[in-house]
C-alpha positions in Angstrom: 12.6 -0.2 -32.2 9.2 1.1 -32.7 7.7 2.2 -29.3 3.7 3.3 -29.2 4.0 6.3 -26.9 0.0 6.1 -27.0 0.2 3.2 -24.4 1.7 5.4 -21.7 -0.9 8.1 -22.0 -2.1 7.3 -18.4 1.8 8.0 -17.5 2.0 11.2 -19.7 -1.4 12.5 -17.6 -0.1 11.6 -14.5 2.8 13.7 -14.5 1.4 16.2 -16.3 -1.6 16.6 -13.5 1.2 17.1 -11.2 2.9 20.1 -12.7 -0.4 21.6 -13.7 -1.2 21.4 -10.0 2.1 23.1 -8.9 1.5 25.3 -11.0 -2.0 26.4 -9.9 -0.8 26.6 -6.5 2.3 29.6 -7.9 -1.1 31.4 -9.8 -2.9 31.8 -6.9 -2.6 34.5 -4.4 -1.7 33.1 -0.9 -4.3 35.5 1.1 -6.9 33.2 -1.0 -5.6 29.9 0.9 -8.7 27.9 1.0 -9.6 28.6 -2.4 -5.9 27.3 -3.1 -6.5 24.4 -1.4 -9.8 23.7 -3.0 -8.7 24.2 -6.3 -5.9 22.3 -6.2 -7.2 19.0 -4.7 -9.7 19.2 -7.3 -7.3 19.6 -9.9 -5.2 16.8 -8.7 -8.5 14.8 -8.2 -9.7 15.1 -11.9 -6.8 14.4 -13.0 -6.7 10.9 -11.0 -10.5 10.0 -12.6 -9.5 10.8 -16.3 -6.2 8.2 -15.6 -8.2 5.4 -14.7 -11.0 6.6 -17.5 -8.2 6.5 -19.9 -6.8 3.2 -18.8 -9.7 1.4 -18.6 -11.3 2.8 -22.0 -7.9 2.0 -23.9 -5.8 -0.7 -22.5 -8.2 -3.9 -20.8 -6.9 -6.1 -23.6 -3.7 -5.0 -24.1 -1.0 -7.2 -23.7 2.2 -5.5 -24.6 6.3 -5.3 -23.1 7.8 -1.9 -24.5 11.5 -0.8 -24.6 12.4 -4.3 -25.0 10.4 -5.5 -21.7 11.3 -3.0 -19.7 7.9 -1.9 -19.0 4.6 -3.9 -19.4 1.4 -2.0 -19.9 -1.3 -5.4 -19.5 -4.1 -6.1 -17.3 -2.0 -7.3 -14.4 -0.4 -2.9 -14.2 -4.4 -2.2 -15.5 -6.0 -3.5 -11.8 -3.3 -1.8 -10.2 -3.5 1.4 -11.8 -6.7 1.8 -11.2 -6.0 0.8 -7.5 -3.0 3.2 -6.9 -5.1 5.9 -8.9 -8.3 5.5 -6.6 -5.8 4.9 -3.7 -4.4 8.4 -4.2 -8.2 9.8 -5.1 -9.6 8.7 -1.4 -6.5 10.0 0.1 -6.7 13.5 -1.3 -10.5 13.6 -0.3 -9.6 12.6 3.4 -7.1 15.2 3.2 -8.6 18.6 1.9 -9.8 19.5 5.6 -6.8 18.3 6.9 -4.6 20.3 4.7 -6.9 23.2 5.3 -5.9 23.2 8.8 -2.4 22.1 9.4 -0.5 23.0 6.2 0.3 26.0 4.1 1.4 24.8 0.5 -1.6 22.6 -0.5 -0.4 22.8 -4.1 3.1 21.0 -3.2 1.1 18.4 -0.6 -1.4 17.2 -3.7 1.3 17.3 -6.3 3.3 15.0 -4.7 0.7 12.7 -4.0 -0.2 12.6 -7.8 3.9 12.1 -8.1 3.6 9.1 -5.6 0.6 7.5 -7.8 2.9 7.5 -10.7 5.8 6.1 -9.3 3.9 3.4 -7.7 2.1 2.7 -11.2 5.5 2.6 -13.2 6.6 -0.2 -10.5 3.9 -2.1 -11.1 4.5 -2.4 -14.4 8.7 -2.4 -14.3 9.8 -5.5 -16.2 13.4 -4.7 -15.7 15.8 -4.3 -12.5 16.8 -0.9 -13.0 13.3 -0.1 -13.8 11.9 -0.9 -11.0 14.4 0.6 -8.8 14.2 4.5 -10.7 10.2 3.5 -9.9 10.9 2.5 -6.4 12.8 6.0 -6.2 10.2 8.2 -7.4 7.6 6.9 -4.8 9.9 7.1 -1.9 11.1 10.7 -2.6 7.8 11.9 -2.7 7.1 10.2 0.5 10.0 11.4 1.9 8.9 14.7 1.3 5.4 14.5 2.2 6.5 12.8 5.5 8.3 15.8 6.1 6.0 18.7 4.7 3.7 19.5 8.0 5.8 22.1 10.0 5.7 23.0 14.1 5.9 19.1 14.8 8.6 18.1 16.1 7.7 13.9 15.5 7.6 15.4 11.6 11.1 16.0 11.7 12.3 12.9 13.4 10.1 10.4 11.3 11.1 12.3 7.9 15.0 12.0 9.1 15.0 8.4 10.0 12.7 7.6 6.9 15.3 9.4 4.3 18.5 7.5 6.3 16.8 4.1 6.3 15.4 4.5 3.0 18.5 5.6 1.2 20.7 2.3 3.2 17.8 0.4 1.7 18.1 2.1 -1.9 21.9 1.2 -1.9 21.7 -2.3 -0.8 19.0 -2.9 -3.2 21.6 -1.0 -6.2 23.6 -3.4 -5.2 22.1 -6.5 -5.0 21.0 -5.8 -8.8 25.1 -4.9 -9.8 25.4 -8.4 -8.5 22.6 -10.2 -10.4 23.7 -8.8 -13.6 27.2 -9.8 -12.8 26.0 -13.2 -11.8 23.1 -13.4 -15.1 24.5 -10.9 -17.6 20.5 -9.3 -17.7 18.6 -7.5 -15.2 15.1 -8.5 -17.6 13.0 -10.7 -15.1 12.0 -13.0 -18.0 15.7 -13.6 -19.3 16.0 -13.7 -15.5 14.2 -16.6 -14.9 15.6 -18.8 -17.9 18.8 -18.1 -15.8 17.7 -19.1 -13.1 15.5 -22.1 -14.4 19.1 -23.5 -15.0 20.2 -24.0 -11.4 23.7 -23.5 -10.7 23.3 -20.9 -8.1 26.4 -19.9 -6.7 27.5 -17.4 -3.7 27.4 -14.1 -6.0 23.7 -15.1 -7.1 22.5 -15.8 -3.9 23.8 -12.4 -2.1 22.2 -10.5 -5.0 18.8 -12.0 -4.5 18.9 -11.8 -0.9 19.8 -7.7 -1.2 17.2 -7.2 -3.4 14.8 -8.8 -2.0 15.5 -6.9 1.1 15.9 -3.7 -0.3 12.0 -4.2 -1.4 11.2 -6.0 1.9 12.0 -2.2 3.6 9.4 -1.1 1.4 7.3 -3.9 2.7 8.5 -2.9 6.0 9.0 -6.7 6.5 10.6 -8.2 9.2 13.6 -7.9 9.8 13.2 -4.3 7.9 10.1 -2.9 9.9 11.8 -1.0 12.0 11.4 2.4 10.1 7.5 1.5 9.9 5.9 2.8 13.5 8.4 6.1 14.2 7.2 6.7 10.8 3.9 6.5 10.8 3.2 8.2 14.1 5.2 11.0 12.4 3.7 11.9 9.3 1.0 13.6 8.6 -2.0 11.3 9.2 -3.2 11.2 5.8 0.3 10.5 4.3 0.1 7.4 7.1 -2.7 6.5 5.1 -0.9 6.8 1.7 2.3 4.8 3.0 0.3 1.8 4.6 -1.7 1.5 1.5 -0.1 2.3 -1.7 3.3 1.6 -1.2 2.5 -1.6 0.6 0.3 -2.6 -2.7 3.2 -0.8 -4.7 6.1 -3.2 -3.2 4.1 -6.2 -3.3 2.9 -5.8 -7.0 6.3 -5.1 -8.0 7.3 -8.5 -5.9 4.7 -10.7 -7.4 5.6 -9.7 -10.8 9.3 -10.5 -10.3 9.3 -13.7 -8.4 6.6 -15.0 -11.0 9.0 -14.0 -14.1 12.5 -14.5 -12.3 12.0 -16.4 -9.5 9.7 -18.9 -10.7 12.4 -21.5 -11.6 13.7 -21.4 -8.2 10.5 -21.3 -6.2 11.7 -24.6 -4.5 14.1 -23.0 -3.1 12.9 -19.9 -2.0 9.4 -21.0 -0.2 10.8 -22.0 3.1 12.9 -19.1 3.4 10.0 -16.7 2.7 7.8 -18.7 4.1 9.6 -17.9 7.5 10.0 -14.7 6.6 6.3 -14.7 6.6 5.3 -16.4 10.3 7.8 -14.1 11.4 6.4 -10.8 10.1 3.5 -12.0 11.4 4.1 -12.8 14.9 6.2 -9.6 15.6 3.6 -7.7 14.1 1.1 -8.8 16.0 2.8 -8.8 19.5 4.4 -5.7 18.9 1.2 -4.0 18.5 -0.1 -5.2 22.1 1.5 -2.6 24.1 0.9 0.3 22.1 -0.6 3.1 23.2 -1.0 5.3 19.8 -3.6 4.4 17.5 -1.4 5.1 14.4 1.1 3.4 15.9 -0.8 0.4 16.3 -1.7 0.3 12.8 1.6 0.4 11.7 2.3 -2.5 13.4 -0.9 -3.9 12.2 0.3 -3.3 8.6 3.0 -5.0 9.1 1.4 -8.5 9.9 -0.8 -7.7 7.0 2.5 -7.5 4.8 2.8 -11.1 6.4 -0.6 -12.2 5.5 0.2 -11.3 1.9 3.5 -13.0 1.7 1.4 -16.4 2.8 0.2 -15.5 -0.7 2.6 -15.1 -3.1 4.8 -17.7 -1.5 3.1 -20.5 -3.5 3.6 -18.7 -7.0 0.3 -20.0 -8.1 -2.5 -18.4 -9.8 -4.4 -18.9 -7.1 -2.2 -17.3 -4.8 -1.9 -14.3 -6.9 -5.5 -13.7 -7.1 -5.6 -13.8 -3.2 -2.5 -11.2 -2.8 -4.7 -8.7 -5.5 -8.1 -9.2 -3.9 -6.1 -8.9 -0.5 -4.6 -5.4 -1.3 -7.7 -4.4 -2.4 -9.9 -5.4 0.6 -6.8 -4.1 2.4 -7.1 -0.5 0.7 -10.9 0.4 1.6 -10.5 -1.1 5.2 -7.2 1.2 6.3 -8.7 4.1 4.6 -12.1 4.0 6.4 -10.1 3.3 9.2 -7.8 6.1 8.8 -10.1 9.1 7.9 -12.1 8.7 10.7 -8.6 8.7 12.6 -8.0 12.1 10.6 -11.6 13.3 11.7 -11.1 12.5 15.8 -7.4 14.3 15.2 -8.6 17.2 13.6 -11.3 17.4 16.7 -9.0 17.0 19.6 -5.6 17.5 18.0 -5.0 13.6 19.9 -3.9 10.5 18.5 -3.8 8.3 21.4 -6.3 5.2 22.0 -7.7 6.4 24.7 -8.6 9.7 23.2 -11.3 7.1 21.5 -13.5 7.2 24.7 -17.0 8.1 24.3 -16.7 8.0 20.3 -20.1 6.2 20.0 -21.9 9.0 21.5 -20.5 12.1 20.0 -20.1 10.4 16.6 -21.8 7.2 16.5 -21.4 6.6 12.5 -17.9 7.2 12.8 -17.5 5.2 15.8 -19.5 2.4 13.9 -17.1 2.5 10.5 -13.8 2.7 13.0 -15.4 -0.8 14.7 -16.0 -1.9 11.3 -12.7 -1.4 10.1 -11.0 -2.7 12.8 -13.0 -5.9 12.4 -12.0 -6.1 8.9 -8.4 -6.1 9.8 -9.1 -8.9 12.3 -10.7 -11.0 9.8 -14.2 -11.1 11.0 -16.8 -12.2 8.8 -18.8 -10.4 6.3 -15.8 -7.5 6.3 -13.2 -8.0 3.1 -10.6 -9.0 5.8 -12.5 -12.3 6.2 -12.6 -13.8 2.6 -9.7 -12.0 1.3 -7.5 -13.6 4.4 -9.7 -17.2 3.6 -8.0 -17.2 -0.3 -4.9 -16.2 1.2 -4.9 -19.1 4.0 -6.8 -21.7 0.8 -3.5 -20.4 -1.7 -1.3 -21.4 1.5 -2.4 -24.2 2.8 -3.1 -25.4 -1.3 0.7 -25.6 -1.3 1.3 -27.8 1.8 2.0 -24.8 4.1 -0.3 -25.9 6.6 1.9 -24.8 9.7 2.1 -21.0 8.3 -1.7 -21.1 7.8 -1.9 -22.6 11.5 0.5 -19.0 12.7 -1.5 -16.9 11.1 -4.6 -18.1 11.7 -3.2 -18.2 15.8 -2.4 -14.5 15.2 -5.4 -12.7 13.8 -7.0 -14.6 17.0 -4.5 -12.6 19.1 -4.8 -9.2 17.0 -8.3 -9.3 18.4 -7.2 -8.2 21.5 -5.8 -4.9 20.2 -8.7 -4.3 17.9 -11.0 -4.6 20.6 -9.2 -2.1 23.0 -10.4 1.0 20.9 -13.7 -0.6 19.9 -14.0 -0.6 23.8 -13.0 3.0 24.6 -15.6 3.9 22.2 -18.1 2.1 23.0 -17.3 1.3 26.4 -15.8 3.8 28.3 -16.7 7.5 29.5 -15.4 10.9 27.9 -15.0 14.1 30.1 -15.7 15.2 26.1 -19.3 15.0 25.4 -19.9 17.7 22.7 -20.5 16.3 19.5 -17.8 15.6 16.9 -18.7 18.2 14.1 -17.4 16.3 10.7 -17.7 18.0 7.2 -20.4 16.1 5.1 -17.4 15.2 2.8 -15.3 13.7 5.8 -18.0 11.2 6.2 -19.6 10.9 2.9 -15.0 9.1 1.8 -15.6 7.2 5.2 -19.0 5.8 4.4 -18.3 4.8 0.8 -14.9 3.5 1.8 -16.7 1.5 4.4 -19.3 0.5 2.1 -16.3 -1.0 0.2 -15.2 -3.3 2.7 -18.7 -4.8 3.2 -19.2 -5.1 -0.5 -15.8 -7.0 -0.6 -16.6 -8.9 2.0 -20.1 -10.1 0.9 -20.3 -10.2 -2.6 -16.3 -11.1 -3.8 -17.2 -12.4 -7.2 -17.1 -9.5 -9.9 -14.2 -8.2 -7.9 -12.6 -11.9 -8.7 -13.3 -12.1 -12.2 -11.7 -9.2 -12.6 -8.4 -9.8 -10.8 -8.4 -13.4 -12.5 -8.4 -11.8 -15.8 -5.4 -9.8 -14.6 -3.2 -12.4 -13.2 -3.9 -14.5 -16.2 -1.1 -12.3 -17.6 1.5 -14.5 -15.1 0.2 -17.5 -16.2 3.1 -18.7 -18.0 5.2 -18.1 -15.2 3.1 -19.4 -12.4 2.0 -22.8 -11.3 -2.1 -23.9 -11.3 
């Protein structure tokens, strides 16, 4: 077996942009800390622009399954490389001031952000079982670092404890889900999968495996019933690591899913729909209700995440084209709304050192652009129109309600009504209500130069979809043969 190392170039620069980064960070003194800090983001940075240079300049019509399958490197990995790669690029940005201020080994923070990119590119491209689970591995370790890597808080501690506890239960009930699939198939190759499973003849053995795995990646989903981890978490980490979790290992998890269900689960879609598809209205609904009461804006958007990871499932539930290419322009639209959103959370934090909604008050007047993306976002995330969180949530409903689904479209639509509500509360406390704080909110040009191009994003997606569709139909093309019309 012949294997062209020169397709995982992207890979080799990853990785290698990651230990260059460390060490940068050894070479340089620690009296010079915010020239260490500096440097190093911008290391870590370049490097993320030459991987999606790279990819896109050598591999938009490659179509090719390496170590026997194991990996693919095709245009369906190619949109979300350049995703997770831009992903990590926006997060780093958003976090140079913040790293500045509340952390002292820049070098380690940035490094493992790079290490996170790669793991969640290798699962997009996993063809294989075991694959996919060493992928799955090397994303959640460096989360469950970076969770854990801002000291003096107390929350820190907690949410990087329960994370590494929950995570590893999920790891081994995933590990052993897969000992049963191959005990059941004799492979753990999706494609050789699905022939399997094309078959029929599921029996007991086959059945638990499935289920385990699927809920080993539904904790990375933070789906419901496995959401539990998702708001201690969040209102624990470091805010721009929030960020990173809600938006590329979401994206991570579900291209990972989409992949596998189209290759191995695609004979036995009849019988998975309905129990996904309740999966789905549930994740919704407790998502959204649970996110009424709360009182902490990153809490709230964990739980908003989480009936976005319901929206999504509406998607790939039909295993049609169609459906794909709403779960891919969905993650997309998904990505610049929560990271507008959450760097000007990180800006209002590093101000007042508060997280709470009602530290929002008066945000219009000392910071009326960063009030106005905030509102912005927020709308997104309801599904408003001319935000990306109107169309790309109208292809998921269309891919839905295409396959006779018509009561989950009805849930969801039922809920992003109700979400509204939530949305709206922080929209009104800055915009509404009055601040004992009236001095200005002093932002660095670069805080607000990420928040207005990532906002500018979500209008863009939101008004003029087209070229971004295009592109992720060429990319899903590459399920074709697995998915229905």
């Amino acid at each position: 077996m012949v294997v062209d190392f020169t397709l995982l170039i992207p890979e080799f620069i990853l990785a290698g942009t990651g230990f260059l980064v460390l060490l940068i960070d050894m070479l340089i003194p620690a009296s010079r800390e915010q020239r260490r800090n500096v440097i190093t983001a911008t290391v870590a940075m370049a490097g993320l622009v030459v991987v999606i240079a790279v990819a896109l300049m050598t591999q938009r019509d490659t179509n090719e399954g390496i170590y026997q399958q194991l990996i693919f490197i095709d245009r369906y990995s190619l949109i979300f490389k350049t995703l997770f790669a831009g992903t990590g690029f926006a997060v780093i940005l958003m976090s140079i001031d913040y790293v500045g201020k509340k952390m002292r080994q820049p070098g380690e923070y940035y490094a493992l952000v790079v290490f996170a990119v790669l793991g969640a590119t290798l699962m997009s491209q996993a063809g294989e079982m075991l694959t996919a689970f060493i992928s799955i591995e090397l994303l959640a370790f460096s989360l469950y670092v970076l969770v854990g890597l801002s000291r003096g808080d107390e929350r820190t501690a907690e949410a990087s404890t329960k994370y590494i506890l929950l995570g590893g239960i999920s790891s081994a009930v995933m590990l052993y889900g897969i000992s049963l699939l191959y005990g059941a198939i004799g492979t753990t190759v999706f494609s050789a999968m699905g022939s399997r499973l094309a078959a029929g003849g599921w029996d007991l053995t086959l059945i638990l495996g499935f289920v385990m795995f699927i809920a080993g990646l539904g904790f990375k989903l933070s789906m419901v019933p496995f959401h539990m981890w998702a708001p201690d978490v969040y209102e624990g980490a470091p805010t721009p690591i929030t960020a990173l979790i809600a938006v590329l290992s979401k994206a991570a998890a579900v291209a990972l899913t989409l992949r596998f269900l189209a290759m191995a689960g695609a004979g036995a879609v009849d019988e998975l729909r309905m129990p996904l598809a309740i999966l789905a209205a549930v994740t919704i609904t407790v998502g959204t209700l649970s996110a009424l009461p709360q009182r902490n804006i990153k809490r709230l958007l964990a739980y908003s995440s989480i009936t976005q990871v319901g929206f999504v499932l509406a998607g790939v539930i039909p295993m049609t084209l169609l459906g794909a290419d709403s779960v891919v322009l969905h993650l997309v639209g998904y990505a610049f709304t929560n990271l507008a959103a959450f760097t000007v959370v990180i800006a209002v934090e590093i101000h007042s050192g508060k997280e709470g909604v009602a530290d929002y008050a008066g945000l219009a007047r000392r910071s009326p652009w960063l009030a106005m993306i905030l509102a912005g976002a927020l709308f997104s995330l309801a599904g408003l129109p001319i935000f990306a969180g109107f169309i790309t949530k109208f292809y998921l409903f269309v891919a839905a309600a295409d396959q006779g689904l018509i009561w989950l479209v009805a849930i969801a639509v039922v809920n992003s009504v109700i979400s509204l509500y939530y949305y709206l509360r922080v929209i009104r406390e800055m915009y509404v209500t009055e601040s004992n704080d009236t001095a200005k909110l002093r932002v660095p040009r670069l805080t607000t130069a990420t928040a207005s191009t990532l906002f500018l994003g979500t209008i863009l997606v939101g008004v003029y979809p087209a070229p971004l569709i295009d592109v992720i139909s060429a990319s899903t093309r590459v399920l074709a043969p697995f998915l229905g019309r």
